[in-house]
PDB file of N, CA, C, O and CB in Angstrom:
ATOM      1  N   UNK A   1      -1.649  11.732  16.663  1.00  0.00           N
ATOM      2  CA  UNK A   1      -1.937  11.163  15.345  1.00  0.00           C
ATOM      3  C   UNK A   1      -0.732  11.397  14.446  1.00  0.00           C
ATOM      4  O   UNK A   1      -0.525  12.527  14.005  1.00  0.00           O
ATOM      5  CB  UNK A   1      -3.229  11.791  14.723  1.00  0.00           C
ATOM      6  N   UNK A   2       0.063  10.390  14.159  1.00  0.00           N
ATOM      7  CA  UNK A   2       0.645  10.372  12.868  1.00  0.00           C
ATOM      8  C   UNK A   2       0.270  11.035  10.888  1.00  0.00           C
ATOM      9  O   UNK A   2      -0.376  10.668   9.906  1.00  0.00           O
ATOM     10  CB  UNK A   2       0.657   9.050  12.985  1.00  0.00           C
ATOM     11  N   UNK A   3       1.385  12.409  11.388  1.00  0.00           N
ATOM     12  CA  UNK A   3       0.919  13.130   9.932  1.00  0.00           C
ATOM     13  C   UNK A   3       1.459  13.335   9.064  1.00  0.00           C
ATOM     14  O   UNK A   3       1.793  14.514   8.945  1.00  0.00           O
ATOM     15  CB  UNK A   3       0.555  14.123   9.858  1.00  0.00           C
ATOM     16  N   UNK A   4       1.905  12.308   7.867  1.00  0.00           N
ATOM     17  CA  UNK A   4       3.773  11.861   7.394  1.00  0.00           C
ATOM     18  C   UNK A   4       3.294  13.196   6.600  1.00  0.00           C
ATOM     19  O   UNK A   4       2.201  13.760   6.546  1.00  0.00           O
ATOM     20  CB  UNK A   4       4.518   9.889   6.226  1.00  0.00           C
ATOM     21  N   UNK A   5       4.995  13.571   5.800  1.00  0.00           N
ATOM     22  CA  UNK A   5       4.739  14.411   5.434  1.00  0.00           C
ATOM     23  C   UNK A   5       5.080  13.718   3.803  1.00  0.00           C
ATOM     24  O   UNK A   5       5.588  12.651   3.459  1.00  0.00           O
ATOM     25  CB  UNK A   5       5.356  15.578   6.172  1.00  0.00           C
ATOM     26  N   UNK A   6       4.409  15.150   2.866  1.00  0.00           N
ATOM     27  CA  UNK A   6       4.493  14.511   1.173  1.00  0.00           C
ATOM     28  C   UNK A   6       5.958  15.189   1.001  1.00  0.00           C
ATOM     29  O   UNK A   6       6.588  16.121   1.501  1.00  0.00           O
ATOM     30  CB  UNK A   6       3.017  15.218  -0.274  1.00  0.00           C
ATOM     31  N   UNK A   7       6.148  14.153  -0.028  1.00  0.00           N
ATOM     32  CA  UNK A   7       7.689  14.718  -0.408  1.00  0.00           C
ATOM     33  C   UNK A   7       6.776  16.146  -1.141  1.00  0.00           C
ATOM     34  O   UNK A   7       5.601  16.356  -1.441  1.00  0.00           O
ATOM     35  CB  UNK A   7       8.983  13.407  -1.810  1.00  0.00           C
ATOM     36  N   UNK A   8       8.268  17.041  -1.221  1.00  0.00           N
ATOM     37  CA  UNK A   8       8.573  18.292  -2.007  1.00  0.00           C
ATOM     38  C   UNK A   8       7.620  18.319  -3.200  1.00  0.00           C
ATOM     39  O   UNK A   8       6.530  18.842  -3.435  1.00  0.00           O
ATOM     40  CB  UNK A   8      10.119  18.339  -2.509  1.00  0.00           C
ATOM     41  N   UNK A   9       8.678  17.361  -4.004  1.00  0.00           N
ATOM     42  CA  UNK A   9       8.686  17.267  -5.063  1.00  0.00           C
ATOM     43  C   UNK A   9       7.082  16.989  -5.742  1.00  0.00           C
ATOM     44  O   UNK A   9       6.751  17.235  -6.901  1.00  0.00           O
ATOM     45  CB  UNK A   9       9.692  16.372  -5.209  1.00  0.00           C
ATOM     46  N   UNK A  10       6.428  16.547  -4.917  1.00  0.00           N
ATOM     47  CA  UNK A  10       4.677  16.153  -5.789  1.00  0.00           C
ATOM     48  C   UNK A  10       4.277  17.342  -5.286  1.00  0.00           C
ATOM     49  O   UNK A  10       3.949  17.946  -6.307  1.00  0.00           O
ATOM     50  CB  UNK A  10       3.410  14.571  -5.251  1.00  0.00           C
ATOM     51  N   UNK A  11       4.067  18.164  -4.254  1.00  0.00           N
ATOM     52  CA  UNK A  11       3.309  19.115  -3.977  1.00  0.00           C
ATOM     53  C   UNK A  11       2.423  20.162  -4.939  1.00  0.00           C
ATOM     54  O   UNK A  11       1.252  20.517  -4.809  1.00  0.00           O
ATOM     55  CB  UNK A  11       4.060  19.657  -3.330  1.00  0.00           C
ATOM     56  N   UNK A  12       3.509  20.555  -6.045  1.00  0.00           N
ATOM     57  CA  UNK A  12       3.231  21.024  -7.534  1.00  0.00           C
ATOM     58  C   UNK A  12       2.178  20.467  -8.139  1.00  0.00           C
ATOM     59  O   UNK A  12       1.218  21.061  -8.629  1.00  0.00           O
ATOM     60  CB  UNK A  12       4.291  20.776  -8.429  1.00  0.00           C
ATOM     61  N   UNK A  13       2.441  18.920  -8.084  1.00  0.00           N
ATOM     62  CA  UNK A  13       1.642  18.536  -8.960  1.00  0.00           C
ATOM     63  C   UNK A  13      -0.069  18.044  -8.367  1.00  0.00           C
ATOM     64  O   UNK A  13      -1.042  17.763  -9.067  1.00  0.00           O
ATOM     65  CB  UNK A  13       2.497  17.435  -9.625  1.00  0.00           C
ATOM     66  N   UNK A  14       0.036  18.074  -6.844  1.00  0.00           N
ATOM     67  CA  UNK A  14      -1.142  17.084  -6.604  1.00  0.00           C
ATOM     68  C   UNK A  14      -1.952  18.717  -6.746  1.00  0.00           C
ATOM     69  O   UNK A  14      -3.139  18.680  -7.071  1.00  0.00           O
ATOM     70  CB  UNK A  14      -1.227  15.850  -4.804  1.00  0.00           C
ATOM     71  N   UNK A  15      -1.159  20.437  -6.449  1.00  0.00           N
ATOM     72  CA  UNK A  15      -1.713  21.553  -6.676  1.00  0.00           C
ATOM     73  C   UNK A  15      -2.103  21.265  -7.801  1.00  0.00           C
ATOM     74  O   UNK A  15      -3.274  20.932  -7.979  1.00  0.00           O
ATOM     75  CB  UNK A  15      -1.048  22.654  -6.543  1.00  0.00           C
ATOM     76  N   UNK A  16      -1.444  21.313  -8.546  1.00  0.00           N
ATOM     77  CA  UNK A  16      -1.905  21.476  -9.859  1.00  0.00           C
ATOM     78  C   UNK A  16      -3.177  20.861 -10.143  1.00  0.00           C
ATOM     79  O   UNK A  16      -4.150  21.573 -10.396  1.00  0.00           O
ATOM     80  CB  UNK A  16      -0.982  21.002 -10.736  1.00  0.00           C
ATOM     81  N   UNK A  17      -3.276  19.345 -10.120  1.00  0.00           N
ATOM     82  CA  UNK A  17      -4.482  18.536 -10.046  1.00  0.00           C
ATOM     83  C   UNK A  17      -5.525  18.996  -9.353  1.00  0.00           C
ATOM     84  O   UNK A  17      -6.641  18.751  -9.813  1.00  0.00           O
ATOM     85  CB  UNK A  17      -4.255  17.384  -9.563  1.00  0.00           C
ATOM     86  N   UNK A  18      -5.401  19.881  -7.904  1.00  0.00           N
ATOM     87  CA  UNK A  18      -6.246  20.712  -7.097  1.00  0.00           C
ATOM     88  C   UNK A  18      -7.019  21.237  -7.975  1.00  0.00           C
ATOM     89  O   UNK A  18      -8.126  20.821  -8.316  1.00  0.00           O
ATOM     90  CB  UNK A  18      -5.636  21.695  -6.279  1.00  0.00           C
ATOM     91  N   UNK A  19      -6.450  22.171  -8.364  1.00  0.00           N
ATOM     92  CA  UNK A  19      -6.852  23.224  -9.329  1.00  0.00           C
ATOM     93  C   UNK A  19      -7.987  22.946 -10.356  1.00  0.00           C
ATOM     94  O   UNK A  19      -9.080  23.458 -10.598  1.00  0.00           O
ATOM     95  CB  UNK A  19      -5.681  23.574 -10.082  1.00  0.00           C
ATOM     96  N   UNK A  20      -7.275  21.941 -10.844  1.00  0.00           N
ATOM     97  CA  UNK A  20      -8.157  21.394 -12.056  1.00  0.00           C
ATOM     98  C   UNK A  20      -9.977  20.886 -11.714  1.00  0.00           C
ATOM     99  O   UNK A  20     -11.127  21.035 -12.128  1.00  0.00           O
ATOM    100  CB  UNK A  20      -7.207  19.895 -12.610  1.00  0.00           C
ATOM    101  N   UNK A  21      -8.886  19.997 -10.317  1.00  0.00           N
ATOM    102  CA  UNK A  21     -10.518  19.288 -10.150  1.00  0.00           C
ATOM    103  C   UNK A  21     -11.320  20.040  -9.248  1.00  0.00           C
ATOM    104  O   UNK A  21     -12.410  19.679  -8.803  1.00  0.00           O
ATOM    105  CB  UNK A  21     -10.564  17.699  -9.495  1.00  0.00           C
ATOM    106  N   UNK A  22     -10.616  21.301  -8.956  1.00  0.00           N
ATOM    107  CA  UNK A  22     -11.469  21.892  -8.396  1.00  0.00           C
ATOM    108  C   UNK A  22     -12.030  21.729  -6.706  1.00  0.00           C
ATOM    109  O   UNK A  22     -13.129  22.143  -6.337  1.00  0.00           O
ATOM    110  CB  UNK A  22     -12.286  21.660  -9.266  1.00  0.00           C
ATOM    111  N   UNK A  23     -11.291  21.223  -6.041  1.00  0.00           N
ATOM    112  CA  UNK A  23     -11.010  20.540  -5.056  1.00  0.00           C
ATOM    113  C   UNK A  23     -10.297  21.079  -3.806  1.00  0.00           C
ATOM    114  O   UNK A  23      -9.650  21.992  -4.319  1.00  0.00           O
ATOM    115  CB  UNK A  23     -10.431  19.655  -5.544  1.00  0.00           C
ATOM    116  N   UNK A  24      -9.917  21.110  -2.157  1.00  0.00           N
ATOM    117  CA  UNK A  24      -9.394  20.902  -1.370  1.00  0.00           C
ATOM    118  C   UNK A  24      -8.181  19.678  -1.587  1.00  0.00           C
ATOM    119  O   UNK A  24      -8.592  18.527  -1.736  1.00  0.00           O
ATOM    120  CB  UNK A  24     -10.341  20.824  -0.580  1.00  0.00           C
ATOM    121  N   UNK A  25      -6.760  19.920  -1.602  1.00  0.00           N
ATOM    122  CA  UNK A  25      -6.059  19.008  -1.684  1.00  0.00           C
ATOM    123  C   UNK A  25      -5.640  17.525  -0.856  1.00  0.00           C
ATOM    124  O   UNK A  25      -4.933  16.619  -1.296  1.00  0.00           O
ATOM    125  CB  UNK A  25      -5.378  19.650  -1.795  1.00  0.00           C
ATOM    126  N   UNK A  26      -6.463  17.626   0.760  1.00  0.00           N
ATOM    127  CA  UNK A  26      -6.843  17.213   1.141  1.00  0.00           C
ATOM    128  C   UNK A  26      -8.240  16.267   1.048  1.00  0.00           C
ATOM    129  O   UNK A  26      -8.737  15.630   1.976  1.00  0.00           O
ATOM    130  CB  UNK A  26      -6.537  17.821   1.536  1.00  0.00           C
ATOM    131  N   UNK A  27      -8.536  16.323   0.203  1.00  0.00           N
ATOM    132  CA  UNK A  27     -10.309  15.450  -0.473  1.00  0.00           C
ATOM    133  C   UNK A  27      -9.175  15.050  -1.651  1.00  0.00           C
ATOM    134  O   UNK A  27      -8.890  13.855  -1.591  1.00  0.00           O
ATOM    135  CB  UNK A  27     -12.371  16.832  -1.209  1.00  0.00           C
ATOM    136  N   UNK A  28      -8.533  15.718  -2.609  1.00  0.00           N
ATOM    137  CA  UNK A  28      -7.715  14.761  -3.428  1.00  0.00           C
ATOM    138  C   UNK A  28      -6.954  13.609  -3.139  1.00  0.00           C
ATOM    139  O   UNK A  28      -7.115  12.439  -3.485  1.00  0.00           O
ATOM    140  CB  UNK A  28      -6.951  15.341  -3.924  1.00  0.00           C
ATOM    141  N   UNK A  29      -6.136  14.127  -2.477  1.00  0.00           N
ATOM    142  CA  UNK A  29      -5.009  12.763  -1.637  1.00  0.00           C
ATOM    143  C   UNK A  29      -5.705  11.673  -1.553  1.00  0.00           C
ATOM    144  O   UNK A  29      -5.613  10.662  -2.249  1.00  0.00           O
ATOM    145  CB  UNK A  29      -4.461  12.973   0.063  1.00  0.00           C
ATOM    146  N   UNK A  30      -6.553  11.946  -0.501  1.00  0.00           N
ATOM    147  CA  UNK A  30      -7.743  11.067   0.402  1.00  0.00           C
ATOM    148  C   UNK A  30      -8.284  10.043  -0.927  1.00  0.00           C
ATOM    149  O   UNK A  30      -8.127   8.823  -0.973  1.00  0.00           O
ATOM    150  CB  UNK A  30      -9.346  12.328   1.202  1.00  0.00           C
ATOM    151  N   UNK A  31      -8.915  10.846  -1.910  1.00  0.00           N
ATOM    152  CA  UNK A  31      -9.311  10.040  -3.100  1.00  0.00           C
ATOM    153  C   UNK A  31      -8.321   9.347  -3.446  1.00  0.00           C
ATOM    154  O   UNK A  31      -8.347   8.194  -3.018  1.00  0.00           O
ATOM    155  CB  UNK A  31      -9.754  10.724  -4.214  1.00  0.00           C
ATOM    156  N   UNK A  32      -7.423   9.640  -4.090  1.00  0.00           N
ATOM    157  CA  UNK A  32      -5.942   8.663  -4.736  1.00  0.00           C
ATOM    158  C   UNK A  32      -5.833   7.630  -3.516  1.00  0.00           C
ATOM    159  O   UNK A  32      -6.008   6.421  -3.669  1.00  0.00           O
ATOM    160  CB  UNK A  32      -4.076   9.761  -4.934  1.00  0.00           C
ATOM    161  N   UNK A  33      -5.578   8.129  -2.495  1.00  0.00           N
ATOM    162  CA  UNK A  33      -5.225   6.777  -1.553  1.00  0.00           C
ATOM    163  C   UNK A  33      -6.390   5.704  -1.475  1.00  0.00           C
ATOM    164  O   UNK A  33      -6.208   4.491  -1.583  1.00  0.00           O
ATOM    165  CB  UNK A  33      -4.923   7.244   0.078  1.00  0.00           C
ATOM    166  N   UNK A  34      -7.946   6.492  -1.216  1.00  0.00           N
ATOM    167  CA  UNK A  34      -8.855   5.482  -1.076  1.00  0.00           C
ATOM    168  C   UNK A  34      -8.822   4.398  -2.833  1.00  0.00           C
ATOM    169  O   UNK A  34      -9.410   3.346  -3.087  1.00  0.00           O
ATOM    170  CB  UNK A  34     -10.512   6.423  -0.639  1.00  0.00           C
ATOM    171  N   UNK A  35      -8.063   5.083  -3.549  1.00  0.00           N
ATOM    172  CA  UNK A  35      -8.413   4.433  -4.789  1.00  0.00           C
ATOM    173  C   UNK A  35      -7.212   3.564  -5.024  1.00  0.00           C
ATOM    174  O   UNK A  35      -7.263   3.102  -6.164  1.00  0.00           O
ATOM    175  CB  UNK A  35      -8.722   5.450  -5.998  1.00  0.00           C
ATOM    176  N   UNK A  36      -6.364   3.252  -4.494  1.00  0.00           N
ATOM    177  CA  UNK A  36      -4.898   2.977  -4.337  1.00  0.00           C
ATOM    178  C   UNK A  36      -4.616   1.938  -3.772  1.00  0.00           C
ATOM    179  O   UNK A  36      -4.067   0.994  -4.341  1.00  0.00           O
ATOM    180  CB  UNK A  36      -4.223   3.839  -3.710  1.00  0.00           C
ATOM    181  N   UNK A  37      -5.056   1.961  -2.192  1.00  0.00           N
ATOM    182  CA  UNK A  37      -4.555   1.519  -1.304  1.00  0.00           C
ATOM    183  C   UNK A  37      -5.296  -0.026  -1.395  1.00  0.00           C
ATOM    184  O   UNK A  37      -4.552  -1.006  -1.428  1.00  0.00           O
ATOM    185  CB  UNK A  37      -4.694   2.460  -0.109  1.00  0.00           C
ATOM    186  N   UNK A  38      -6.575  -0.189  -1.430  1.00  0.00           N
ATOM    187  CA  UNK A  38      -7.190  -1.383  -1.302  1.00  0.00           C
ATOM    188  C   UNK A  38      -6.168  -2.461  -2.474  1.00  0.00           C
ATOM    189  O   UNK A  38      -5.993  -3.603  -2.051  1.00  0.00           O
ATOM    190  CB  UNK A  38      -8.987  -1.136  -1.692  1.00  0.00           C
ATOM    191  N   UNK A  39      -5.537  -2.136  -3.842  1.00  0.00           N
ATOM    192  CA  UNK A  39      -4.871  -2.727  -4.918  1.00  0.00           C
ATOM    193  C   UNK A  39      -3.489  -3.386  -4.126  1.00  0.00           C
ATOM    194  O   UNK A  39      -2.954  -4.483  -4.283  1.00  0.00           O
ATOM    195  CB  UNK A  39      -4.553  -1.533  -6.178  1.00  0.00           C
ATOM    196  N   UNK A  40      -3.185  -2.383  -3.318  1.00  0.00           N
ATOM    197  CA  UNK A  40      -1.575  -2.256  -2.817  1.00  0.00           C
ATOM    198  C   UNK A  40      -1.577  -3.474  -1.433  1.00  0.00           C
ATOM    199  O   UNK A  40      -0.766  -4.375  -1.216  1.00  0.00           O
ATOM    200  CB  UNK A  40      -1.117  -0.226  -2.139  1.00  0.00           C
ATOM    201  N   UNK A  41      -2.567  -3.155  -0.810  1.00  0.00           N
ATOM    202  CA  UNK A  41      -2.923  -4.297   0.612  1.00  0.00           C
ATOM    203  C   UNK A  41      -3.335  -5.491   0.145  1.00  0.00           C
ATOM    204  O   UNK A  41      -2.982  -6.520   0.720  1.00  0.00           O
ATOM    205  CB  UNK A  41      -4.203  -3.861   1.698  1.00  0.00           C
ATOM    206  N   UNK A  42      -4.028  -5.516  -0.811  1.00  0.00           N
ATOM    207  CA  UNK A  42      -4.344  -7.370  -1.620  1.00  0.00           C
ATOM    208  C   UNK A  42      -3.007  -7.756  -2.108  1.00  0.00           C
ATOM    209  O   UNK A  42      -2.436  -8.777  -1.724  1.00  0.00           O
ATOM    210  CB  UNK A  42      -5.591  -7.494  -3.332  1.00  0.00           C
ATOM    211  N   UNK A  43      -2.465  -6.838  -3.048  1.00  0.00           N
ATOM    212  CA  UNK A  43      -0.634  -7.574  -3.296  1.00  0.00           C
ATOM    213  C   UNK A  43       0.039  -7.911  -2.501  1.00  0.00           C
ATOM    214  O   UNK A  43       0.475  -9.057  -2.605  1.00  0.00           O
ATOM    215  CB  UNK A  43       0.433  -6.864  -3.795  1.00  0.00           C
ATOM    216  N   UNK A  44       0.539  -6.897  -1.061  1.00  0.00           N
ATOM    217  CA  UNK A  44       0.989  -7.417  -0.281  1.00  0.00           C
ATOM    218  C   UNK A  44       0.538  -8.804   0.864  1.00  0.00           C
ATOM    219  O   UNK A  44       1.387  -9.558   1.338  1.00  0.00           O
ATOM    220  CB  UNK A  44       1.205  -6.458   0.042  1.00  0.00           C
ATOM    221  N   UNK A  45      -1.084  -8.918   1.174  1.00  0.00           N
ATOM    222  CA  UNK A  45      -1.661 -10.079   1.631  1.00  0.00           C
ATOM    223  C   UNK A  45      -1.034 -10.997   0.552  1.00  0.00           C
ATOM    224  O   UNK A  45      -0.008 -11.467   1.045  1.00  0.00           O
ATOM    225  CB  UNK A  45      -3.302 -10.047   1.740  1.00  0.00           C
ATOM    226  N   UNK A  46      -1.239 -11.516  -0.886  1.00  0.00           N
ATOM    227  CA  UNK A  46      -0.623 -12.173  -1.355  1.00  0.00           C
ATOM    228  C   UNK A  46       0.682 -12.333  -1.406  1.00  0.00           C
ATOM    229  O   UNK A  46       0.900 -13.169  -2.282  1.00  0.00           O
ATOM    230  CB  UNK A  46      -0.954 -12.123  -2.036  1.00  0.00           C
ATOM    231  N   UNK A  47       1.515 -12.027  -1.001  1.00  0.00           N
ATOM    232  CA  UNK A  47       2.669 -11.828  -0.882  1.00  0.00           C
ATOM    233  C   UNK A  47       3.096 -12.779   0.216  1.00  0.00           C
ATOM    234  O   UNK A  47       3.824 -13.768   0.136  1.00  0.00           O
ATOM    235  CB  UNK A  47       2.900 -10.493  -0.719  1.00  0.00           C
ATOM    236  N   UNK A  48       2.314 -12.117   1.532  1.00  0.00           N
ATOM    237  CA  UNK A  48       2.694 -12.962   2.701  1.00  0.00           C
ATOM    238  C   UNK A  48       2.518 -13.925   3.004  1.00  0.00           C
ATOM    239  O   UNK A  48       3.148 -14.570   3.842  1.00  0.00           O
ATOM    240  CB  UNK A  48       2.498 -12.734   3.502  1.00  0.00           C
ATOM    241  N   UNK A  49       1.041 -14.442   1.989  1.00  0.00           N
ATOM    242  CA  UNK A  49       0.555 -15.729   1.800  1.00  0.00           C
ATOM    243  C   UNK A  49       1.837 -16.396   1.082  1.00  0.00           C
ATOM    244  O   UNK A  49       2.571 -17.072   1.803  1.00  0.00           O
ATOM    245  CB  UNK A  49      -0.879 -15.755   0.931  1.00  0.00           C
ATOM    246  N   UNK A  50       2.037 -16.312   0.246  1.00  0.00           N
ATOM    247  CA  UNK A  50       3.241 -17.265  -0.656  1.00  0.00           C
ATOM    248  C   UNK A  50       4.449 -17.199   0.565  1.00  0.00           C
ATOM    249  O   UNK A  50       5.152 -18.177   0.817  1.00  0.00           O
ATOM    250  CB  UNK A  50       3.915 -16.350  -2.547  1.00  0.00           C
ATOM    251  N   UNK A  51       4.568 -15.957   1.240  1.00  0.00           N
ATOM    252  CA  UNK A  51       5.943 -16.496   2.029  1.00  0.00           C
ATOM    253  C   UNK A  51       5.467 -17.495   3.118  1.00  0.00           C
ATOM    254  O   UNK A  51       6.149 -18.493   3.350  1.00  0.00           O
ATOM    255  CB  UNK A  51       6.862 -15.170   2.839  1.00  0.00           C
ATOM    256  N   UNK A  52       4.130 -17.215   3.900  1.00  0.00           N
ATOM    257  CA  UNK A  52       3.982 -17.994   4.609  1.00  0.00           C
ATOM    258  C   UNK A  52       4.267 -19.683   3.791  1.00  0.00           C
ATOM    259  O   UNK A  52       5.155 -20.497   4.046  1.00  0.00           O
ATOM    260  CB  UNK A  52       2.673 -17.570   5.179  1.00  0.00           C
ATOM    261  N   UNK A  53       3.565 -19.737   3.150  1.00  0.00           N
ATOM    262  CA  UNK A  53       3.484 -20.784   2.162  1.00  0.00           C
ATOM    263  C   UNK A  53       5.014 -21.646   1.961  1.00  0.00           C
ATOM    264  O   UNK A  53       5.188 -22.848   2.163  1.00  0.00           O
ATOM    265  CB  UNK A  53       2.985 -20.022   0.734  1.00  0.00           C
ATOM    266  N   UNK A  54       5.862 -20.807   1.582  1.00  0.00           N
ATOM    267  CA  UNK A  54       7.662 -21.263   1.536  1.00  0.00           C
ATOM    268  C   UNK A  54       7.756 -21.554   2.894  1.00  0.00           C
ATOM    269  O   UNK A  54       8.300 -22.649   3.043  1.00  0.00           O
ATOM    270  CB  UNK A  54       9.002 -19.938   1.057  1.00  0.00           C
ATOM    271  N   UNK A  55       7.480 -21.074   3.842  1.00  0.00           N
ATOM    272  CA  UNK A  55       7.522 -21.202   5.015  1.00  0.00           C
ATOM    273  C   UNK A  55       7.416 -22.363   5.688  1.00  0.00           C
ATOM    274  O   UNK A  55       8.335 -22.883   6.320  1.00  0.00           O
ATOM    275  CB  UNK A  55       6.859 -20.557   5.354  1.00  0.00           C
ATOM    276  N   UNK A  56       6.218 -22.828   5.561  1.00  0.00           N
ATOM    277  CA  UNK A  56       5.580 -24.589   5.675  1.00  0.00           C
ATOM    278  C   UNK A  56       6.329 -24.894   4.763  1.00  0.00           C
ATOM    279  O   UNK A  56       7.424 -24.569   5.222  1.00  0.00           O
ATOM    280  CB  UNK A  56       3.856 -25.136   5.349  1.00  0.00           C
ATOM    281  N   UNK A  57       6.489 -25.268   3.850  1.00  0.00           N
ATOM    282  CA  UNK A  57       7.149 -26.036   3.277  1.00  0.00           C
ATOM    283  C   UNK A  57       8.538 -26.769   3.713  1.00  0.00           C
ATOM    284  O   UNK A  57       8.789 -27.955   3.926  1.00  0.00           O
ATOM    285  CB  UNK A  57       7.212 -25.445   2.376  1.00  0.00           C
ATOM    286  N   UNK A  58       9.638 -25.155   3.779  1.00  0.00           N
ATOM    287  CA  UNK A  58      10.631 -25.248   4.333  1.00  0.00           C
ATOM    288  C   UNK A  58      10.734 -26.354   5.788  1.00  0.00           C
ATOM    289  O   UNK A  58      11.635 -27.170   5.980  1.00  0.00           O
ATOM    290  CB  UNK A  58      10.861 -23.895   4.496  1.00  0.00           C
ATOM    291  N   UNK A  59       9.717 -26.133   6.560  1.00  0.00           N
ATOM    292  CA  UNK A  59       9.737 -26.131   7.702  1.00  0.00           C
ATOM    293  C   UNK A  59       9.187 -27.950   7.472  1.00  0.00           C
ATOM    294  O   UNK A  59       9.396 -28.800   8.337  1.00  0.00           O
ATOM    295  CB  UNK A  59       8.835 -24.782   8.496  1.00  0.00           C
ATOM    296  N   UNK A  60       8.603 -28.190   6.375  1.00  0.00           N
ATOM    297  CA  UNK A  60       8.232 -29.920   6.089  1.00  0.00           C
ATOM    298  C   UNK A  60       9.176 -30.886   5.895  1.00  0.00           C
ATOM    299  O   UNK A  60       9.380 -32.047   6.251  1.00  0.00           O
ATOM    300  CB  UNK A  60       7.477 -30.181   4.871  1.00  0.00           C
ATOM    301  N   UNK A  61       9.973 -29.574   4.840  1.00  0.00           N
ATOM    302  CA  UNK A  61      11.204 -30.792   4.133  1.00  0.00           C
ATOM    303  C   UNK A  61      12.286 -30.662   5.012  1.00  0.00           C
ATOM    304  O   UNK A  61      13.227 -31.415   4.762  1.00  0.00           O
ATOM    305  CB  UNK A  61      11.889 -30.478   2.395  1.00  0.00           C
ATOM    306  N   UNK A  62      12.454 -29.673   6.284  1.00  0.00           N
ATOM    307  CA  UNK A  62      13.426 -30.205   6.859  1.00  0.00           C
ATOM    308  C   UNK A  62      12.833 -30.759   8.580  1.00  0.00           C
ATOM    309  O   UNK A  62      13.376 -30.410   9.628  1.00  0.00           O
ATOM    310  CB  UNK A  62      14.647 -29.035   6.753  1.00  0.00           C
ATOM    311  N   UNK A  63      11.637 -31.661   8.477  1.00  0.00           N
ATOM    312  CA  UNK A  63      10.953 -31.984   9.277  1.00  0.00           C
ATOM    313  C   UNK A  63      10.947 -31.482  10.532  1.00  0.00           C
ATOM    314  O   UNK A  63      11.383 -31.945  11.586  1.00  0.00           O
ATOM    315  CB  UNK A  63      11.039 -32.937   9.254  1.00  0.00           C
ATOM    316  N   UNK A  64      10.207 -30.132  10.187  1.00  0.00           N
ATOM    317  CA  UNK A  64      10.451 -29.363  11.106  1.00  0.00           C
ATOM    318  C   UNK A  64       8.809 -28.818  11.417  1.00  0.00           C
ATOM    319  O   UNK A  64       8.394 -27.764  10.935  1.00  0.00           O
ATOM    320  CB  UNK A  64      11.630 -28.298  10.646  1.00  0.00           C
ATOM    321  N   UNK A  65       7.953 -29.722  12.307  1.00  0.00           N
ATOM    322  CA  UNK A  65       6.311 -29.286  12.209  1.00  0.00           C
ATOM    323  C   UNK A  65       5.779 -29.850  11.017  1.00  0.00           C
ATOM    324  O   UNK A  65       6.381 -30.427  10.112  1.00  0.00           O
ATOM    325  CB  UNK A  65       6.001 -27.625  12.123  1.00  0.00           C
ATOM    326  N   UNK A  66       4.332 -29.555  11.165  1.00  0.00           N
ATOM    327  CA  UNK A  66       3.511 -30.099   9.857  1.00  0.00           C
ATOM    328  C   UNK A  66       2.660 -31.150  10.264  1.00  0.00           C
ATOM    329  O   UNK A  66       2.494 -31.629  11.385  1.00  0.00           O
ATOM    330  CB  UNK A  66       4.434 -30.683   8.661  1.00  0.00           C
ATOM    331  N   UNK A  67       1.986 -31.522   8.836  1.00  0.00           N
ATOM    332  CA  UNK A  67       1.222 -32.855   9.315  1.00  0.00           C
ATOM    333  C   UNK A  67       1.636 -33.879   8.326  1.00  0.00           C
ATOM    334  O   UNK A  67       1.213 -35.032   8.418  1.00  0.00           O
ATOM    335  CB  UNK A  67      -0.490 -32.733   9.345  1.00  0.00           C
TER     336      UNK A  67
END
């Protein structure tokens, strides 16, 4: 299983936030990402949609496929 590691530099702070909320820093992370990630994967799906999108196009105007 792949277990990236956190930079340095946040460790302080996601402790710190530990602390506060009273928490395993591990159940924190987990939260931020579950709260995160779904925002970040719809931008990028849109994303690939529009390139796909240039894509056909490209591929029309230089009659290359299509209908």
């Amino acid at each position: 299983m792949y277990s990236p590691k956190i930079d340095e530099e946040l460790i302080p702070r996601l402790y710190r936030l530990r602390k506060l909320k009273k928490m395993p820093m591990t159940r924190l992370v987990n939260g931020i990402l579950r709260s995160v990630l779904p925002a970040l994967e719809e931008e990028e799906g849109k994303k690939a949609l529009a390139c796909s999108n240039i894509e056909k196009a490209n591929a029309r105007n230089n009659g290359i496929g299509g209908s």
